[in-house]
Every structure is written in structure tokens, then in C-alpha cells.
C-alpha positions as CSV (number, residue, x, y, z in Angstrom):
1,X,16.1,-27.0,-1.8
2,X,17.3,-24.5,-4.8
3,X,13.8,-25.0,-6.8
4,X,11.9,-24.2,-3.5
5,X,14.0,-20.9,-3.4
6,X,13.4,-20.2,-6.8
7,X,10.3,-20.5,-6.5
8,X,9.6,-18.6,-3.6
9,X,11.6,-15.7,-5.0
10,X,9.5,-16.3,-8.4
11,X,6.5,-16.0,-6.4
12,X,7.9,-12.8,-4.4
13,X,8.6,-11.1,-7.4
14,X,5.1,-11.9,-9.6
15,X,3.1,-10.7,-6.0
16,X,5.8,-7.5,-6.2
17,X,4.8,-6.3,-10.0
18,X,0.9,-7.5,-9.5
19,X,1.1,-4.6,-6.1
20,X,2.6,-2.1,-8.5
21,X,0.0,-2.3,-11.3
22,X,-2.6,-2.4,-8.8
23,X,-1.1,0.8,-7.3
24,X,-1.1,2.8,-10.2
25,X,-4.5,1.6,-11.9
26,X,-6.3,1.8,-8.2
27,X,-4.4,4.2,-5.8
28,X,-7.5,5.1,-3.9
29,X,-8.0,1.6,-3.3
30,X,-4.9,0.9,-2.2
31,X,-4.8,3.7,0.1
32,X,-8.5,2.7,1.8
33,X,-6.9,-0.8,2.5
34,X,-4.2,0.2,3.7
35,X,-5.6,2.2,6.1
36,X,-8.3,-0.8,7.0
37,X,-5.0,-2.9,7.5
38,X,-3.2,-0.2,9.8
39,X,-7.1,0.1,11.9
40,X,-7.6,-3.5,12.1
41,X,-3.9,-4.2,13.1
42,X,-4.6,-1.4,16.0
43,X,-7.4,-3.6,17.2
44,X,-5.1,-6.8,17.7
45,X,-1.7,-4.5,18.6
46,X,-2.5,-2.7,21.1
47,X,0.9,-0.2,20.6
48,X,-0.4,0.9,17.4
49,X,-3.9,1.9,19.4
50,X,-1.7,4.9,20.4
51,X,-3.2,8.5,19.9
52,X,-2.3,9.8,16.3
53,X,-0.6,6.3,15.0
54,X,-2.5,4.9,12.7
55,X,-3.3,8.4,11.2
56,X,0.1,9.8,10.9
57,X,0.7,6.2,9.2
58,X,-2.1,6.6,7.0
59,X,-1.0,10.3,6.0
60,X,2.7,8.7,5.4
61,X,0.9,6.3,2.9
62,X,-1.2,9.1,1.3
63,X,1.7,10.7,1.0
64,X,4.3,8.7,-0.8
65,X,1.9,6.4,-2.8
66,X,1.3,9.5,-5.2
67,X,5.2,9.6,-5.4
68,X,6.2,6.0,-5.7
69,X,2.9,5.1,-8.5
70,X,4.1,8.5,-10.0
71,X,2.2,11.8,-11.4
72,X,-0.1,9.8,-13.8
73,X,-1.6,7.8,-11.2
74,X,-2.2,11.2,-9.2
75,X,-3.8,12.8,-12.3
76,X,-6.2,9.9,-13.2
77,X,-7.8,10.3,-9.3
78,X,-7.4,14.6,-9.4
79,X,-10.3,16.2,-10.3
80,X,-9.8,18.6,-12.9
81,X,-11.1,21.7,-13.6
């Protein structure tokens, strides 16, 4: 039973780093599927159908994926001038 827990947390942890590399090489990507995610899950849950959920959710994730990937992230998808 230990070596299924161990590997379950192994697994947890590799699928937790691959998210965060992901995030910060492709945070526009992340962002557009998150916000598929949150529309689709509006389709099958019909309290997040609500007026204004999924977008307040989606402006929460635009919001704090900048902050949690961190400024270089931010700078790579901000134009420039």
C-alpha cells in the first residue's frame, strides 16, 4: 500500500512541476484553456451557468497567473514598444 502512495504522490508532484513550466513558457495558453474548462464545465453545471461566473472566474485566472508564473512570463506575452 506504501509504494502505491509513493507513487501517486510521485506522480502528483511530476504532473505539479510539468503545470508550472507549462505556465510560464505558455501563459496565454494556459489562460485560453482555462477558460474553455470553466465554459464547458458551465455547460454540464448548471450553477456555474450563472450571470457573470465564469467571467469573473476567468478574470481571477488572468489575474493571478501573471503573478504566480511571475514578471518574466508577463514580459515574454507584453508587447513592447
Amino acid at each position: 500500500m506504501r509504494a502505491l502512495f509513493d507513487y501517486v504522490h510521485r506522480l502528483t508532484l511530476r504532473a505539479y512541476v510539468a503545470l508550472q513550466i507549462f505556465a510560464a513558457q505558455e501563459p496565454v495558453r494556459l489562460r485560453a484553456g482555462l477558460v474553455a474548462a470553466l465554459t464547458a464545465a458551465a455547460l454540464y453545471v448548471p450553477a456555474l451557468s450563472g450571470p457573470g461566473i465564469v467571467e469573473k472566474a476567468a478574470t481571477v485566472g488572468v489575474v493571478l497567473l501573471p503573478i504566480l508564473v511571475g514578471e518574466s512570463a508577463r514580459k515574454r506575452v507584453t508587447p513592447t514598444e
